[in-house]
Structures are given as structure tokens and as C-alpha cells.
C-alpha positions in Angstrom: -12.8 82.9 157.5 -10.7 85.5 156.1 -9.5 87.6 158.7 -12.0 90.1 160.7 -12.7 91.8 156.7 -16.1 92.3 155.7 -17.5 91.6 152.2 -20.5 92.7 150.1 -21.6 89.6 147.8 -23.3 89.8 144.9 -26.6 87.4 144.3 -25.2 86.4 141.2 -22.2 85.4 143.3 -24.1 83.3 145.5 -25.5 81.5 142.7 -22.9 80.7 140.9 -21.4 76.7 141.4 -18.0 75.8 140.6 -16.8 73.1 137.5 -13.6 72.7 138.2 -11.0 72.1 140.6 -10.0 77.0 140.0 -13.5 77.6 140.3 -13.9 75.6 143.2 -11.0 77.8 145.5 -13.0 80.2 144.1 -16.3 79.4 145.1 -14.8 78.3 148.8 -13.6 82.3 148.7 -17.3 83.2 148.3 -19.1 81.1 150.7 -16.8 82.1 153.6 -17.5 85.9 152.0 -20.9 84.9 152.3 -20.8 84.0 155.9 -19.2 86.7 156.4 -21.7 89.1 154.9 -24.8 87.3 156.8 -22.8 87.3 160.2 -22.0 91.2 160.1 -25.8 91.6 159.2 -27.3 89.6 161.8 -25.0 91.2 164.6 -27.6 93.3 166.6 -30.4 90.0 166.0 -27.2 88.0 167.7 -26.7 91.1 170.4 -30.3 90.7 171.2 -30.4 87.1 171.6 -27.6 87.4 174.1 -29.9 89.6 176.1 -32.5 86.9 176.2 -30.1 84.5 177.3 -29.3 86.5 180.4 -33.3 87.1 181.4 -33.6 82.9 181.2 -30.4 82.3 182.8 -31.5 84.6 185.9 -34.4 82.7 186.1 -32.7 79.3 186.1 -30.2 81.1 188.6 -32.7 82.7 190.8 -34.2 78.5 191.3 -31.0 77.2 191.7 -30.0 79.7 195.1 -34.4 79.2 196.2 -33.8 75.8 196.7 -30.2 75.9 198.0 -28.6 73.6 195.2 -25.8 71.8 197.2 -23.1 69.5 195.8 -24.6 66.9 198.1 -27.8 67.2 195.6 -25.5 65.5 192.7 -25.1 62.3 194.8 -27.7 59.9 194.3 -29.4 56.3 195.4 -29.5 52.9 194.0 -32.4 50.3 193.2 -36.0 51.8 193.6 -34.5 55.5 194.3 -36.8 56.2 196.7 -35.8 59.3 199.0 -33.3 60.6 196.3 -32.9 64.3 197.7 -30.9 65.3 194.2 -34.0 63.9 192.2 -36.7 65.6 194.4 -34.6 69.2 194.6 -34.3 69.0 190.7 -37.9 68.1 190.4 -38.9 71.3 192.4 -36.3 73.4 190.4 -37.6 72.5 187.0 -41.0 73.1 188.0 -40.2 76.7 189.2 -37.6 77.6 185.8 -40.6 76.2 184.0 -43.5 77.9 185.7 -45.4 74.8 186.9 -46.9 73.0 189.7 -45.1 70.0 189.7 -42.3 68.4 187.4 -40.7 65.4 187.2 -37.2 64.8 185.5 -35.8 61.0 185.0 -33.6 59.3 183.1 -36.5 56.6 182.4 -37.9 58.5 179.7 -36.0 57.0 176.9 -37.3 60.2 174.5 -39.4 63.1 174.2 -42.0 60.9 172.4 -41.8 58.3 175.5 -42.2 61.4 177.8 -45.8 62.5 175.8 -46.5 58.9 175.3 -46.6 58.8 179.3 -48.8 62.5 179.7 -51.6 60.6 177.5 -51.6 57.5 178.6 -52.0 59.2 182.4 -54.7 61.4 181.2 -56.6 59.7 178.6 -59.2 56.7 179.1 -61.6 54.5 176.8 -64.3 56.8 175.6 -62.5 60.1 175.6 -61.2 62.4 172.8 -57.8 63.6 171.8 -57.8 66.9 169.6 -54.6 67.7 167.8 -55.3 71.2 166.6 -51.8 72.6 164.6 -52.7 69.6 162.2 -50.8 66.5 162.2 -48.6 65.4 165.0 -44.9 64.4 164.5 -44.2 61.1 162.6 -43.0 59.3 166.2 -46.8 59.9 167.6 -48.5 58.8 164.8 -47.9 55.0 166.4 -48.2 56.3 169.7 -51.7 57.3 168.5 -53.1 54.7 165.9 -52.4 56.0 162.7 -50.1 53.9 161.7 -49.2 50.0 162.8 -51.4 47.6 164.1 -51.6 45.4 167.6 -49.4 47.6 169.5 -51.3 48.9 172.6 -51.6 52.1 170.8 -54.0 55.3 171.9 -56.9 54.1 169.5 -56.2 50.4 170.3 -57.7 51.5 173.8 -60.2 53.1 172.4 -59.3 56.6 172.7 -60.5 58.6 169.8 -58.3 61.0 167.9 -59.3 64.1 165.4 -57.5 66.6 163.9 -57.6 70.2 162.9 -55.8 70.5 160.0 -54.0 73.9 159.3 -54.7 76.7 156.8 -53.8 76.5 153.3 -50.7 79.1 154.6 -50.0 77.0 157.4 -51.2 78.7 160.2 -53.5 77.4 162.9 -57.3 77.6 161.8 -58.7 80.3 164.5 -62.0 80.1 163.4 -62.4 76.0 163.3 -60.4 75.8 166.8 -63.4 78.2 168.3 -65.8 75.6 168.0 -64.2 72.2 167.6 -64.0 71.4 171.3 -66.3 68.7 172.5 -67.8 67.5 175.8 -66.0 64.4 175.4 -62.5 66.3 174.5 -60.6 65.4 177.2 -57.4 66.7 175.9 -55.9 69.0 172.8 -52.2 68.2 171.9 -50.6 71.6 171.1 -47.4 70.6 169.4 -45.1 73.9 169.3 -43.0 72.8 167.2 -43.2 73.0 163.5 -41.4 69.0 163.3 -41.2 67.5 159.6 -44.0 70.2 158.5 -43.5 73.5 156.5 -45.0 75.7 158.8 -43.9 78.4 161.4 -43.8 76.8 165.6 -45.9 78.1 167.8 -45.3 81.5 169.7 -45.6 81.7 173.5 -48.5 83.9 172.6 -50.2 81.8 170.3 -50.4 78.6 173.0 -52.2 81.1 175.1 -54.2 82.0 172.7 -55.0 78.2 172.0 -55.4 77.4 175.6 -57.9 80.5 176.3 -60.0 79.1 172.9 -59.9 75.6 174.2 -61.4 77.0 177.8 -63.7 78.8 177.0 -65.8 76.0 175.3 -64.6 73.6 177.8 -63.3 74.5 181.1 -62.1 70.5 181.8 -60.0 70.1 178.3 -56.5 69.3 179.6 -54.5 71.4 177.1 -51.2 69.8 176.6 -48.1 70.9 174.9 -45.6 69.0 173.0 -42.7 71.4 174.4 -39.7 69.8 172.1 -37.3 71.9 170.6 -39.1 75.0 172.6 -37.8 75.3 176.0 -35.7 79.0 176.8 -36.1 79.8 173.1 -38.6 82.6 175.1 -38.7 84.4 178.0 -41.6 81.5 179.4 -42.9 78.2 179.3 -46.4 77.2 178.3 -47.9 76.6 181.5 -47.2 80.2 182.6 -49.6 81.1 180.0 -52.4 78.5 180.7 -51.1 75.0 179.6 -52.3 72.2 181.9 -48.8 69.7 181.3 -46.1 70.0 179.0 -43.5 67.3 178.4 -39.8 67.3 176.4 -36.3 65.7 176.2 -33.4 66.1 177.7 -31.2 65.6 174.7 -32.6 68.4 173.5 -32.9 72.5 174.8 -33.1 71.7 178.7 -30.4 69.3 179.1 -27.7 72.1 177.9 -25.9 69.3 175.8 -24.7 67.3 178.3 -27.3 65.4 179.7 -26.9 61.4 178.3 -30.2 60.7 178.4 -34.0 61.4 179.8 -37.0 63.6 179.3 -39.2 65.4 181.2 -43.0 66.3 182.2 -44.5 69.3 183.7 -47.6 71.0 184.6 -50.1 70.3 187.2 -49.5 68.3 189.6 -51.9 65.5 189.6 -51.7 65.1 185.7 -47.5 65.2 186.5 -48.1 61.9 188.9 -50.5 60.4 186.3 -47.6 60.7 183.4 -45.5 59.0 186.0 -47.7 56.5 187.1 -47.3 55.1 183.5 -43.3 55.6 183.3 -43.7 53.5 186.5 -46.6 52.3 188.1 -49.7 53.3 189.9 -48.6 53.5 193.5 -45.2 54.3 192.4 -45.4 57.0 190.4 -42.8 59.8 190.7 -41.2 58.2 194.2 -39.7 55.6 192.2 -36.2 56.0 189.9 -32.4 55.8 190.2 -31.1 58.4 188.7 -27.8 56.2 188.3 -25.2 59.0 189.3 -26.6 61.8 187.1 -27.8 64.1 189.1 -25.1 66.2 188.6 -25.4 66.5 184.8 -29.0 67.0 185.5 -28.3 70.6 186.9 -25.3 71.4 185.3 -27.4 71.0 181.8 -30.4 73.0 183.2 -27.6 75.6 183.5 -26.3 75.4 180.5 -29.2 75.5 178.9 -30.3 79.3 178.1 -26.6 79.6 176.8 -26.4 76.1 174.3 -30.2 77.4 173.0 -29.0 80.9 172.5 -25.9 79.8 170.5 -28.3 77.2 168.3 -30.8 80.3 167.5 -27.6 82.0 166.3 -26.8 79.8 164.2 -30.5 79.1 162.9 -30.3 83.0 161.9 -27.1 82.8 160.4 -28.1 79.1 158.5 -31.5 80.8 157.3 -29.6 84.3 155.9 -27.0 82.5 153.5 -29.7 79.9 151.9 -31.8 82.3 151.3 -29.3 84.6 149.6 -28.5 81.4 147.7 -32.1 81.6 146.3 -33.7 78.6 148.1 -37.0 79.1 150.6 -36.2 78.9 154.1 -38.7 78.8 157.4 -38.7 81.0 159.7 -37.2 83.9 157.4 -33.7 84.7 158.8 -35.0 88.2 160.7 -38.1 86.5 162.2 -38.1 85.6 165.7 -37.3 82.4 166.4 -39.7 80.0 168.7 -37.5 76.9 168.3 -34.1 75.8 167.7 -35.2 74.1 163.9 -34.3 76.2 161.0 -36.1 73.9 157.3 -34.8 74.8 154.1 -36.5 73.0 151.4 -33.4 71.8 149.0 -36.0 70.7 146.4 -33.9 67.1 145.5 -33.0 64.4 147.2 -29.5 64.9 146.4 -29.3 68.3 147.6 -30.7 67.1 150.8 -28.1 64.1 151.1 -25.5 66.4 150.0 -26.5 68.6 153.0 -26.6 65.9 155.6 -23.3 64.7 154.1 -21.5 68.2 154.3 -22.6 68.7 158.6 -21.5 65.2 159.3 -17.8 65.8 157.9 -18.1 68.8 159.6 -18.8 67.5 162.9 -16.7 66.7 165.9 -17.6 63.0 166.5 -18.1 60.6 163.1 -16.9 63.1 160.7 -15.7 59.9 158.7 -19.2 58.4 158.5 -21.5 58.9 155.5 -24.7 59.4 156.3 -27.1 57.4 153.8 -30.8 57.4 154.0 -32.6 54.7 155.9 -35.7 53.6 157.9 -36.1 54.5 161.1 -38.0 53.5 164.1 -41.4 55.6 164.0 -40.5 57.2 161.2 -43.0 57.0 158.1 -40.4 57.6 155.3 -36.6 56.7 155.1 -34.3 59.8 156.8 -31.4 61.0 155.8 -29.2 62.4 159.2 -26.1 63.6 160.2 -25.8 64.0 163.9 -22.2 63.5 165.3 -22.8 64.3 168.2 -21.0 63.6 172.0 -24.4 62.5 173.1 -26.1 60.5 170.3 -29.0 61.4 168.8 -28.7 64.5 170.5 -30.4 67.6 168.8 -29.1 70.0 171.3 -26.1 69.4 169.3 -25.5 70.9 165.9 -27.7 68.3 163.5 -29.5 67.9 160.4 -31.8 65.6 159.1 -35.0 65.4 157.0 -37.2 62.5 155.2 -37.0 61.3 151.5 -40.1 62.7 150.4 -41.1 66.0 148.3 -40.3 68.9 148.5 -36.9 67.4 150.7 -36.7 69.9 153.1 -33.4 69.3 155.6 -33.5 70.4 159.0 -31.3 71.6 160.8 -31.2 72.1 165.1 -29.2 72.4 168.1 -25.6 73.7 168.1 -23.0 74.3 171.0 -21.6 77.7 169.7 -23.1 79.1 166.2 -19.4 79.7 165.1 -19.3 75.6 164.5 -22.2 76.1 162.5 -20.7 78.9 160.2 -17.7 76.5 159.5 -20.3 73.8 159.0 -22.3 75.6 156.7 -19.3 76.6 154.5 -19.1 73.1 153.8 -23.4 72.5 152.8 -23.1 75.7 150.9 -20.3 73.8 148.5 -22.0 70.8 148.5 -24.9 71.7 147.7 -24.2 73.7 144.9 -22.0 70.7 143.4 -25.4 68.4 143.9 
């Protein structure tokens, strides 16, 4: 950065990509202009996120004194954990910061896809019908359910059936279809807030209400479930506030406040909560069971970190979105939209633009800087990914990370973030990169 100066720069500027070592100092002089530019522009979007920290901070606050949080709550039990007061307290907690019934917070769930996997396997049986209706589900659920892989014990493998709504030709959910797709044998419609690998805008507060008023009205007993990943404190409430019948997430994302090593969570009502967790564990066991192996504290301590680490990561979404765009590529959400997760997808338009990218964050990170990250399979994943991540907690998306899949139109995404002025150095370096790809 060059000092506290401020700097109008030209488009022309922006687009312009050095060829030689001069030009290069040059261009470095530019992109830190550039930052520059976008961060004085997005000052009163980054005054007004601040305020909606405070309002979910209160509210993680105002649970934490209700149910007297204690520092013997951060001791915890071995084997079964059966009578763990830490685990129980935090339970109750996270159901009242989240707006539910019931909750139930373990390091067991080894992900946020483990943690959905567990809602429908509780919920669903042979004969019923799952209903995805913001059109297809992430890539890790497409196992989960049967779309993809064979002989694994997977939704449709118990013969579950599965339909989708696919989304309008702009990407927005199709009102009209959803009014009338429910069916008597719909036992459940997975609302996935998040936008994931797909080029579309997440899901408001306002429009899983809307979805979950829809759903009721042409069947009262639909469970309507929501995929709450990259969501949570990004607004003022949680889905079930508005209607939703269980949510579920990860703790290595928003709610464990970048600090939690592991876990996920489910919440919601409270029968379908101990049906989730009669599958983590087992029937008769269901949410009594579970050490929480001495992290109890970390538990809360994320929880309350939270608001803050997901306000800082919406910064720097705002700030990412504002200099790619000046630079002339498409970015979603638009950098003064409101933001309803912590992903901010620019679509680079090459593969090596997008490896460039993912190459650029990971030198610029504060653990692995020295790897390269390369593009590979992975686990549930459909095509190879390219990721940088170097991160304290790994694979942790709460921290600043990008990442996207080898397949047209090679749109990176970026999430997460301890304090958005990490991501403005960050991006300094992806802006040069990318324009040298």
C-alpha cells in the first residue's frame, strides 16, 4: 500500500499487463492503486457491515450470559461422553443464536456434507421423495444422493427417490414450477443457500421463507431443509426463524470463527435433530453419545468469534468483487450487492487464469505459502480442482481460500478470510498473476 493516499485509476490502467521486468513495478504500482481506489469506495458498504456484526454478536452474547457459560463448560468427558455439561450447554446455546428447537454440535461430523448426509438419512425412508428445488446440489451430495458412483449405500440405493427443479435460464429459482412441484410423497425439499460451484446468486433469508411458505402450502408435512454452508451470521437470522424444519453446516466454516479443528452441526426441530443424530451415532444413542475430546472450549470461543471472522470475509468478498470487475472480468454477487454468503465467483475464462489465481492466494497465505497448488481429483468432487487453502485449520473455508473445478467457463472461488486487509494484500498478488496468465 502506498501510504493512507488515495488514487483514481483509469479502466485502461486496469487493463493493461506488464512485459517486462519496468512495466511489471509498474503494474505492481497500479494494482495496489487499485485496491486502493475499491477500498475508499466500499468504505460506508464496510461501515455497514460492521454494524451487522454488532446485531449478530449481541445475539451470540445475549445466549452466552442466558445460559450462564462458565469456564467449567470448556472441560469435558471421555469415552461414550455421556453427561458432558460443556456439550449439552453449547447444544442449547447454538440452538437459541440459531433460532431453533434443538441443536446438536460434535466433532463427529467429519464435514458439512457428513452433517446433511446425517439430516437425510434420519428423515428420509424407502418410498419417499427428496426435492432439490435451486437446481442441482453441490458436487459432494451428488454421491450422497445417487447421481454418481455405484454400490455405496447411497440415498437412491435405499430407494429414496430424488428430482430436481432446475433454475431459470438467469439463474434464479423457478417460482412458478416450485408452486406446484410438491408431491404427497415429498417428504423433504433440500434448499441449498448457497450458490456452491454454480453461477448463480445464494439464497436470501427472504427467499428460504418464501420457499418454505410455497413448499407448505401444498404440503403441510414436507420437512424443508436447508443446506446452511457458507451462510451462517452473513444475516441478521437463520433459516429456521423463518420456517425451515432443520438446517445443518460445518464448523470449519462461518460458525466455528476459524478456530474450531474440526465438526459440523445440525439444527432445527427437535425430533428431526435426534433423527440426524441417531445416524452420526445410533438409534438409542443419538445425541447423548460423543466426546468432545477437550474442545469444548474452542467450541464457544469460535461461536464468538464468529459474527467478527464472517464480517471481515464479506469485506473482503466486496473488495475481491470491486477490483475484478474493474479489471473487466464478470464477477457474482456484483461488488455493491448484498452479500448472503462468504463466496465471491469470478469466472477467469481459462484454465490458466484460474491456476494462476489459486497460485497467487496460496503464496500469499500464512501457512504453505511454498506449495504449488496443481489441479487434482478429489474425493466427491466430479472434476479435478484446483485450491489454495493455507490455512491454520486445513481445509478450512473460514479462512481466506480459493478454489474452483477444471471445467468451462473456470470460475475461481474465493471464501472465508480472518481480516479483509489479508485479502487486499492477497489480491495484489492474483491481480498480477492473472494478468501475466
Amino acid at each position: 500500500m502506498l501510504g493512507n493516499r488515495w488514487f483514481d485509476v483509469r479502466l485502461s490502467d486496469l487493463l493493461w499487463f506488464p512485459k517486462n521486468l519496468n512495466q511489471q513495478s509498474t503494474f505492481l504500482m497500479n494494482s495496489s492503486q487499485h485496491l486502493q481506489a475499491a477500498e475508499k469506495a466500499l468504505s460506508p458498504i464496510f461501515s455497514g457491515i460492521d454494524t451487522a456484526v454488532k446485531q449478530n454478536l449481541k445475539k451470540v452474547l445475549d445466549s452466552f450470559r442466558h445460559h450462564r457459560v462458565g469456564v467449567h463448560h470448556f472441560s469435558s468427558v471421555s469415552g461414550y461422553g455421556h453427561d458432558d455439561l460443556g456439550r449439552q450447554t453449547l447444544d442449547k446455546v447454538f440452538a437459541e443464536v440459531m433460532g431453533a428447537e434443538s441443536a446438536a454440535v460434535r466433532v463427529q461430523f467429519v464435514s458439512g456434507t457428513h452433517a446433511i448426509a446425517c439430516c437425510l438419512y434420519g428423515v428420509l425412508r424407502p418410498g419417499d421423495e427428496m426435492l432439490a428445488v435451486v437446481g442441482a446440489p453441490y458436487d459432494t451430495l451428488e454421491e450422497v444422493i445417487g447421481l454418481r458412483g455405484e454400490n455405496q449405500g447411497s440415498l437412491i440405493d435405499f430407494g429414496i427417490d430424488y428430482r430436481q427443479l432446475p433454475l431459470t435460464p438467469e439463474g434464479k429459482v423457478d417460482w412458478h414450477n416450485l408452486a406446484q412441484a410438491v408431491r404427497e410423497n415429498t417428504r423433504l425439499v433440500l434448499i441449498q443457500r448457497s450458490c456452491g460451484y454454480s453461477w448463480r446468486d445464494s439464497l436470501s433469508i427472504a427467499d428460504i421463507e418464501k420457499i418454505v411458505k410455497l413448499v407448505k402450502q401444498q404440503n403441510p408435512n414436507t420437512i424443508c431443509f436447508v443446506d446452511n454452508c457458507y451462510g451462517e451470521f452473513v444475516e441478521e437470522c437463520e433459516p429456521p426463524v423463518v420456517g425451515a424444519d432443520l438446517i445443518a453446516g460445518s464448523l470449519i466454516k462461518n460458525p466455528g470463527g476459524t478456530i474450531v479443528t474440526a465438526g459440523g452441526y445440525v439444527a432445527g426441530r427437535e425430533a428431526l435433530v435426534e433423527a440426524a443424530c441417531c445416524r452420526l451415532t445410533a438409534p438409542g444413542i443419538g445425541s447423548s453419545g460423543g466426546a468432545t475430546f477437550e474442545q469444548n472450549r474452542l467450541l464457544f470461543q469460535g461461536l464468538f468469534l464468529a459474527p467478527q471472522m464472517v464480517g471481515e470475509a464479506i469485506k473482503g468478498n466486496h473488495l475481491t468483487a470491486y477490483v475484478f470487475q474493474q479489471l473487466g472480468y464478470a464477477v457474482n454477487p456484483l461488488p455493491m450487492a448484498s452479500r448472503r454468503d462468504v463466496i465471491q465467483a469470478i469466472k477467469l475464462g481459462s484454465p490458466e487464469k484460474l491456476i494462476a489465481f489459486c497460485r497467487a492466494i496460496q503464496k500469499y497465505s500464512p501457512v504453505g505459502s511454498y506449495l504449488d497448488p496443481i489441479p487434482a481429483e478429489m474425493h466427491g468432487y466430479e472434476s479435478e480442482l484446483v485450491m489454495a487453502g493455507g490455512t491454520f485449520i486445513d481445509g478450512s473455508t473460514a479462512e481466506f481460500s480459493a478454489d474452483g473445478p477444471l471445467r468451462e467457463p473456470y470460475v475461481v472461488f474465493c471464501q472465508g478470510g480472518t481480516h479483509w486487509t489479508h485479502i487486499a494484500i492477497a489480491l495484489e498478488a492474483a491481480i498480477e498473476a492473472v494478468g501475466e496468465a
